[in-house]
N, C-alpha and C positions, 0 to 999 in steps of 0.2 A: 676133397682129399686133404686140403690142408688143416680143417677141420678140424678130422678125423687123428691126424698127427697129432693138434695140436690137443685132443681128449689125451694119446694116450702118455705124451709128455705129461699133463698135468695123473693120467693116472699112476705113472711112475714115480714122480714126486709123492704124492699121497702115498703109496703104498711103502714107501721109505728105499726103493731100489736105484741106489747112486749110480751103479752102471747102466743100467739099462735108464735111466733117467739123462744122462751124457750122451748115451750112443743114440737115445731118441732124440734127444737136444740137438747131435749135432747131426740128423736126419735130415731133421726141421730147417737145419741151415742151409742144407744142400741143397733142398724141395724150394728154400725162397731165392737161395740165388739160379738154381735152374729156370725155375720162371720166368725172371727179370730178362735174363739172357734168350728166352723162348718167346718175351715180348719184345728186348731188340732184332733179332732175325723176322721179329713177324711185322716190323715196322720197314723193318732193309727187306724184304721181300714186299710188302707195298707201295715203296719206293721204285723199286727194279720193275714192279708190273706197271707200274706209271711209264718209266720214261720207255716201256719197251713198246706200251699203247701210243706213245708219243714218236717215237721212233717209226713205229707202223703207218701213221698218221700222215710225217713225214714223207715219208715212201709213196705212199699212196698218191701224194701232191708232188712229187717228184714227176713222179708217172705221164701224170695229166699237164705237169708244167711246159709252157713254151717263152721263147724269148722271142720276142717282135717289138719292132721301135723302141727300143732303149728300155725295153721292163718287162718281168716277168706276167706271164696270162695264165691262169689255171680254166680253162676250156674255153670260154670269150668273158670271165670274169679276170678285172684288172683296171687297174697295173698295179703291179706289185713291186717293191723296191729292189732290184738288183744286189747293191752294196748289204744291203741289212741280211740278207737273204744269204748273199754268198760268204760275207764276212761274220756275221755272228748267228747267223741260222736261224733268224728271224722273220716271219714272214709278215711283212708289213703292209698295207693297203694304204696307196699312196690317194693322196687328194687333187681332184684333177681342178684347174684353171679354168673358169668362166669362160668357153669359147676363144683361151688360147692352143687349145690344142695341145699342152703341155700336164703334167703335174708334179705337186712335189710328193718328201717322204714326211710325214710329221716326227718320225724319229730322229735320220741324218740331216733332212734338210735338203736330201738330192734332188735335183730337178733335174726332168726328163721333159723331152718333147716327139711325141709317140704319135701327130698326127701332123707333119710338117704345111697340109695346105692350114691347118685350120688357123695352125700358129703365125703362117705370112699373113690372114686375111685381120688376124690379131692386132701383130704390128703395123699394118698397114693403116687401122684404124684408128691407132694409136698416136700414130706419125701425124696422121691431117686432122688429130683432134689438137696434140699440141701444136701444130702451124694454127690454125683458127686461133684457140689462143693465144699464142704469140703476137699475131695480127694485132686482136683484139687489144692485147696489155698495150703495145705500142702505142695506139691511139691514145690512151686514159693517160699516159707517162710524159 
């Protein structure tokens, strides 16, 4: 179409007709600024289909979400960060501790401890590694 406008601008020119060479010139102006304006709405309408897929997305995981020991579970996949979740709508999959029974978030930084024996048999092993050592340093000191 723009084309086609811009044939008959240039045939109005040729043909030596100033009005009809202005009123198609300023045709032409309209046809490019309408566009422009028909490709920002078609870029804000794929914006708005994004976040409303994200929105739905959301929802969905709403749904399925549960709260148990200190963090959120999407069906028995978890833990997910509480803070990040509730405060910036983020949903974060936190990193669980070597057999402490805890994890943290890698975004906040929160720790949680979602499975309390596993975390006492943790500390517990923690405690008579440092007494053994302690023992030990005394001896060498």
């Amino acid at each position: 179409m723009l084309d086609n406008l811009k044939d008959a601008v240039k045939l109005a020119r040729t043909v030596g007709n100033a009005d009809l060479y202005q009123k198609l010139n300023a045709v032409q102006t309209d046809f490019l600024e309408l566009s422009e304006k028909a490709r920002e709405l078609q870029e804000e309408n794929d914006q708005l289909r994004e976040q409303l897929r994200q929105k739905d997305r959301m929802d969905e995981l709403l749904a399925k979400r549960t709260h148990r020991n200190n963090a959120y579970w999407i069906d028995d996949e978890g833990p997910y960060c509480t803070c990040c979740w509730d405060a910036k709508g983020q949903i974060v999959r936190m990193i669980a501790h070597a057999h402490a029974g805890g994890a943290e978030c890698p975004a906040c930084k929160t720790e949680v401890t979602y499975d309390p024996a596993a975390s006492e048999r943790y500390s517990q092993a923690v405690s008579e590694t440092m007494k053994r050592l302690g023992r030990r340093r005394n001896r060498f000191w």
